[in-house]
C-alpha positions as CSV (number, residue, x, y, z in Angstrom):
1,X,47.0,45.9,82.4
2,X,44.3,48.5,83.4
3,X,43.1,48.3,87.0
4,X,38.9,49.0,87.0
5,X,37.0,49.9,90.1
6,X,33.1,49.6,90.3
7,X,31.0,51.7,92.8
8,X,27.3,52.7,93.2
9,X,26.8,55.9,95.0
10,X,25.8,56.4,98.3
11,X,25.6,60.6,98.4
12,X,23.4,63.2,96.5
13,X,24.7,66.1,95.0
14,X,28.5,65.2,95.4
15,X,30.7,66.0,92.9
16,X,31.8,63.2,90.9
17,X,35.5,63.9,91.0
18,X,34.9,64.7,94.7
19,X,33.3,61.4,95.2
20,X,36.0,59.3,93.6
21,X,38.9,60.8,95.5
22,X,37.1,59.8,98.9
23,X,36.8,56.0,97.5
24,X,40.1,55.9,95.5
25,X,42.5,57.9,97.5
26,X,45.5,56.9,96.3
27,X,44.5,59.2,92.9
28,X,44.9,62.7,93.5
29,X,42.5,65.0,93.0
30,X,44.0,65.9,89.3
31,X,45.2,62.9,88.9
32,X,41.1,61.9,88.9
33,X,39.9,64.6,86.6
34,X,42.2,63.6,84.4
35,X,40.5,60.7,84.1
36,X,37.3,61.9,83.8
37,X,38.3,63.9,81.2
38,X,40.1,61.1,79.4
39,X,36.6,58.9,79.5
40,X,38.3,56.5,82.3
41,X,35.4,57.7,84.8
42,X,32.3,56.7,83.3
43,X,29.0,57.3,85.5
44,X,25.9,54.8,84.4
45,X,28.3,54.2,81.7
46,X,28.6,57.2,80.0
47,X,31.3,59.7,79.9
48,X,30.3,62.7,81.6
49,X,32.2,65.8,82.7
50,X,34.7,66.5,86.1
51,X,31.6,68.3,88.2
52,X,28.5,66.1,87.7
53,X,26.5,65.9,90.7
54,X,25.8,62.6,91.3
55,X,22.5,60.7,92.5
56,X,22.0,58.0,94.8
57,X,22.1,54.4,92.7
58,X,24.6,56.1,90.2
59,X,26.8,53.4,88.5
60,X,30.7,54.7,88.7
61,X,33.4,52.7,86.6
62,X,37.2,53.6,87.7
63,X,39.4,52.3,85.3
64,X,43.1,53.1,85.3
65,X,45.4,52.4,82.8
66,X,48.8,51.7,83.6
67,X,51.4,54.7,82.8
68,X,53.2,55.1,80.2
69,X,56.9,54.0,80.3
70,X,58.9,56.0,82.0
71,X,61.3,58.4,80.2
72,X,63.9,58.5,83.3
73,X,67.1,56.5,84.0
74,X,68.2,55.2,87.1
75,X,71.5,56.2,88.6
76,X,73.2,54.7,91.5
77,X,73.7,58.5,93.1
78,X,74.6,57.6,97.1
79,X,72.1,59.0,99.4
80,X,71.7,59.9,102.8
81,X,68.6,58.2,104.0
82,X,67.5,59.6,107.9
83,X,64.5,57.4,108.0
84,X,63.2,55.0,106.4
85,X,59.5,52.7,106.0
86,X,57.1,51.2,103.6
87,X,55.5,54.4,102.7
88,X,58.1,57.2,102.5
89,X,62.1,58.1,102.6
90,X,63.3,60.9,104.7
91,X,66.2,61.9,103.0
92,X,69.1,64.8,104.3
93,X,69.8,66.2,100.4
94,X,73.0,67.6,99.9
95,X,73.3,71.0,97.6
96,X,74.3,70.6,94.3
97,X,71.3,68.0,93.5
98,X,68.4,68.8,91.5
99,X,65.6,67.0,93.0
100,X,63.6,66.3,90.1
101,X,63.7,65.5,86.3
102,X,62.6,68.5,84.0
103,X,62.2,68.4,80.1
104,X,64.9,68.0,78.7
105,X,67.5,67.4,81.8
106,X,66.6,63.6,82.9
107,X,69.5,63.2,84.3
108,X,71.6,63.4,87.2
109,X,68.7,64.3,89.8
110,X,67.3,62.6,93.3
111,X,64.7,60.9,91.3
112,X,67.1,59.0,89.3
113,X,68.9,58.0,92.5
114,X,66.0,57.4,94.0
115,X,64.9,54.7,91.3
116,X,67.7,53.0,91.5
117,X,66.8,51.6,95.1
118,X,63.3,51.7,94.5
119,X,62.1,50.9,90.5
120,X,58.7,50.8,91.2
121,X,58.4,54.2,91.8
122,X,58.5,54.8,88.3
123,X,55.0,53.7,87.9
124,X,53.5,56.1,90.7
125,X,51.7,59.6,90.4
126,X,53.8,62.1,87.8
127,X,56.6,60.3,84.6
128,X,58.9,62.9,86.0
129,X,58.4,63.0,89.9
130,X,57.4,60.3,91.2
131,X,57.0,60.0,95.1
132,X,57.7,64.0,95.0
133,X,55.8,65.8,97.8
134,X,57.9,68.5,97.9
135,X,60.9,70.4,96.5
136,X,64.5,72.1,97.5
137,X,66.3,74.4,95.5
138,X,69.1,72.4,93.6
139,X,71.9,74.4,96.0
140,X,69.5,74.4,99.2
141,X,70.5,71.0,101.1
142,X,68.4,69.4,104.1
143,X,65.4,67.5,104.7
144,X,63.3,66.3,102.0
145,X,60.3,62.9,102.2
146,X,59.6,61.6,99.1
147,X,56.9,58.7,99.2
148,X,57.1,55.2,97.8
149,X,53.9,54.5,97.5
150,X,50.4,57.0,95.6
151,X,48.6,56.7,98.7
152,X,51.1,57.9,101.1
153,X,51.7,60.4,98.5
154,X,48.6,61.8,98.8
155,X,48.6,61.8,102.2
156,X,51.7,63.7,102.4
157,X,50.7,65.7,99.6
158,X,47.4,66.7,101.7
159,X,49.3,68.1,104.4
160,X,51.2,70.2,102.4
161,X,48.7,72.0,100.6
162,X,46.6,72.6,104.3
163,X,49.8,73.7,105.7
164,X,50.0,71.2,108.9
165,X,53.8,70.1,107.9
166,X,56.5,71.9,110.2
167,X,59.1,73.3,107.8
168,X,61.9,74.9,109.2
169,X,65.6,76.5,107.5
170,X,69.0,77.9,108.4
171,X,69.5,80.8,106.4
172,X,72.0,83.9,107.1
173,X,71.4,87.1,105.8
174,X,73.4,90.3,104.7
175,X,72.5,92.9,107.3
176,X,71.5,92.9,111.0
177,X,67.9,91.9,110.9
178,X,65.4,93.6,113.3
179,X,63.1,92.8,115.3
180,X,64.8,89.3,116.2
181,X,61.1,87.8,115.5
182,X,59.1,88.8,112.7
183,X,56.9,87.8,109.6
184,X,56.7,88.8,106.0
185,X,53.7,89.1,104.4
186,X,54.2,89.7,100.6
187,X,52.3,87.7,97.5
188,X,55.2,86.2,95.1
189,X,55.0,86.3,90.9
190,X,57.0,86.0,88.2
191,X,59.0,89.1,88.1
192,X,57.5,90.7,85.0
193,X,60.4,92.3,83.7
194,X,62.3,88.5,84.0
195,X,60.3,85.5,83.9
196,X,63.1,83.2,85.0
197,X,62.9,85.1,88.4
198,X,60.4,85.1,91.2
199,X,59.6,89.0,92.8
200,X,57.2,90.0,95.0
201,X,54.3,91.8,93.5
202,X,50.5,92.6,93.1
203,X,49.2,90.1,91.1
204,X,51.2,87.2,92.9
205,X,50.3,84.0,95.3
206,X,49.7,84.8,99.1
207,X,52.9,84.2,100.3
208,X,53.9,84.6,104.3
209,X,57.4,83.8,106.3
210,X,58.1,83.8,110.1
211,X,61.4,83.9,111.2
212,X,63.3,84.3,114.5
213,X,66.8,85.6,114.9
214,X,69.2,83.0,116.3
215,X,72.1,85.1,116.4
216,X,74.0,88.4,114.8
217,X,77.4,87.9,113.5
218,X,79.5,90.9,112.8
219,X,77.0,92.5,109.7
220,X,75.2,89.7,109.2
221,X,72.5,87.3,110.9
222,X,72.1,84.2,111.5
223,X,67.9,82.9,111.2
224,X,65.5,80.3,111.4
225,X,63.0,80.6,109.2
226,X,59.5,79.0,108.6
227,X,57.4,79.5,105.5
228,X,53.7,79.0,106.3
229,X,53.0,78.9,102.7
230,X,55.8,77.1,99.5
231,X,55.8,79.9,97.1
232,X,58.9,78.9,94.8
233,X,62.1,80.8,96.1
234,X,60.1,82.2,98.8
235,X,62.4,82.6,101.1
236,X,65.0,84.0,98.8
237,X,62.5,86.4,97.0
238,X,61.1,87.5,101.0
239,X,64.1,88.4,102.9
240,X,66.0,90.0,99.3
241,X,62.3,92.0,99.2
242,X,62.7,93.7,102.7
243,X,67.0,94.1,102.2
244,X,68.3,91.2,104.2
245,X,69.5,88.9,101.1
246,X,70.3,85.5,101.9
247,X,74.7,85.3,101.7
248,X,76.1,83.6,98.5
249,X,72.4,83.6,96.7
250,X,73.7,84.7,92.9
251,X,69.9,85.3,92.0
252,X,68.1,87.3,94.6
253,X,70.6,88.0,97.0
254,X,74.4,88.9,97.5
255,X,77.8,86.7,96.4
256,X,80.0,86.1,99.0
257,X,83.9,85.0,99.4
258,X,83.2,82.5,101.7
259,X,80.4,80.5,99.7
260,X,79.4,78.9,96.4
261,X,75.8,78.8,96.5
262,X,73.0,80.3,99.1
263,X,73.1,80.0,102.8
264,X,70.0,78.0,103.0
265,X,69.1,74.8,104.9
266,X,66.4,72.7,105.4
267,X,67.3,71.8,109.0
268,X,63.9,70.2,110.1
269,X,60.9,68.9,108.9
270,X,57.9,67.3,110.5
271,X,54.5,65.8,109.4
272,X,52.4,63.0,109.9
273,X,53.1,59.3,109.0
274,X,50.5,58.1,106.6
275,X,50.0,54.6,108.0
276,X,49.5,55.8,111.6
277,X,48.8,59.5,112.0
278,X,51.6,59.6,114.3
279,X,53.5,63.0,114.0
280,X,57.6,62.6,113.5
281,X,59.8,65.8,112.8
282,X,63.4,64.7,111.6
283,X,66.2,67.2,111.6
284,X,70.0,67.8,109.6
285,X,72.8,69.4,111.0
286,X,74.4,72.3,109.3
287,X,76.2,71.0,106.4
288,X,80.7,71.5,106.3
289,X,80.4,74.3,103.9
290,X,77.7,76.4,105.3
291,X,79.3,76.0,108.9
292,X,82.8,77.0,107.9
293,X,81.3,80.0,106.3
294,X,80.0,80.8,109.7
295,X,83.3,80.7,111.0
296,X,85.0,82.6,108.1
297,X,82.8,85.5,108.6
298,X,83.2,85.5,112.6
């Protein structure tokens, strides 16, 4: 059944899709235009388009339709939940696992094992990810949140995209990485000559990392690292750019004897609760594989 919302406005000159994402905020801003677009948004009751400045008095009709069935299976994958409330799941990921569904692989991902706690998450935000705020690499593990409701998905969503979210990772790299604090400041693209591969280069997104050494063992180092921005395989792309690869990364960086996929971890992640404000940071400890392969290469 479609859900309708009526409003008169109460601003001049806002944009409409503006407008409806301070009164409906558990739509995103796309989620909104799309809408509009789609003649769910009517104004005075006439479909109009995504930046119409409204006038006071202005007659808005919401209407949302409910989504279309969802294409995905549930899967009773276990999971490692480090936190838990009625808005979001902090979850400590474990390599190997895809996070979300893609065309044509619906299968097998956290979103499937997430649906299988919690079904009505199938009817939230995107068919294919929904509660999704963020991503990992399939063969990156640590912290991920994923949110269980639209609004606290937008909230969480908001705080990505204005950067206020501490992310933090474990990564060790081939080479003995100076200065032992440093940032790299390099926009990130498609690599034109492969378009399965991310490369730094002119025409790409902003893209900036700070990292600090934590220690140097034997020819390689051992980092944290914090991207201010969530370019995909930023970090990977980065540290391979300036000749630090990250160990074991088949893509970007260098293989390695002691590992099967990339020495990267989410080890700590911190934002704010969308029903309080309060700030929370929850952290994973370096998972078996990653820490033997520190002792390997000792």
């Amino acid at each position: 059944m479609d859900k309708a919302y009526s409003f008169t406005a109460d601003k001049p000159g806002v944009r409409l899709d503006k407008y409806v994402c301070e009164k409906c905020p558990e739509l995103s801003r796309t989620q909104i235009q799309r809408l509009i677009r789609s003649g769910y948004i009517t104004v005075n009751d006439h479909v109009v388009k995504v930046g119409l400045k409204l006038n006071i008095g202005d007659r808005l009709r919401v209407t949302i339709p409910p989504p279309p069935p969802s294409p995905l299976t549930p899967e009773a994958i276990p999971l490692n939940i480090i936190y838990e409330d009625d808005d979001l799941l902090v979850i400590d990921k474990p390599a190997g696992l895809t996070v979300h569904p893609a065309p044509g692989h619906t299968s097998h991902t956290l979103v499937n094992a997430i649906l299988s706690r919690f079904p009505h998450l199938a009817s939230i935000s995107d068919s294919l990810r929904p509660g999704i705020v963020h991503r990992l690499d399939r063969d990156t593990s640590g912290v991920i949140v994923v949110a269980k409701n639209s609004l606290a998905q937008a909230k969480l969503v908001e705080q990505f995209k204005t950067r206020s979210v501490t992310k933090a990772y474990l990564v060790l790299v081939k080479g003995r990485l100076t200065p032992e604090n440093g940032i790299i400041e390099a926009p990130i693209g498609r690599d034109p000559r492969n378009r399965k591969r991310m490369a730094v280069v002119a025409s790409g997104r902003q893209a900036r990392t700070e990292y600090r050494v934590i220690r140097y063992i034997g020819d390689y180092t051992l980092l944290e690292v914090r991207p201010e921005t969530g370019r995909t395989h930023q970090i990977r792309v980065h540290f391979a750019a300036i000749g630090f690869p990250v160990v074991g990364d088949k893509v970007y960086g260098v293989k390695s004897a002691f590992l099967s996929r990339q020495f990267l971890h989410a080890s700590r992640l911190g934002f704010r609760l969308p029903s309080s404000g309060e700030y929370v940071e929850f952290k994973s400890e370096l998972p078996p594989d990653l820490a033997q392969a520190l002792k390997d290469i000792a």
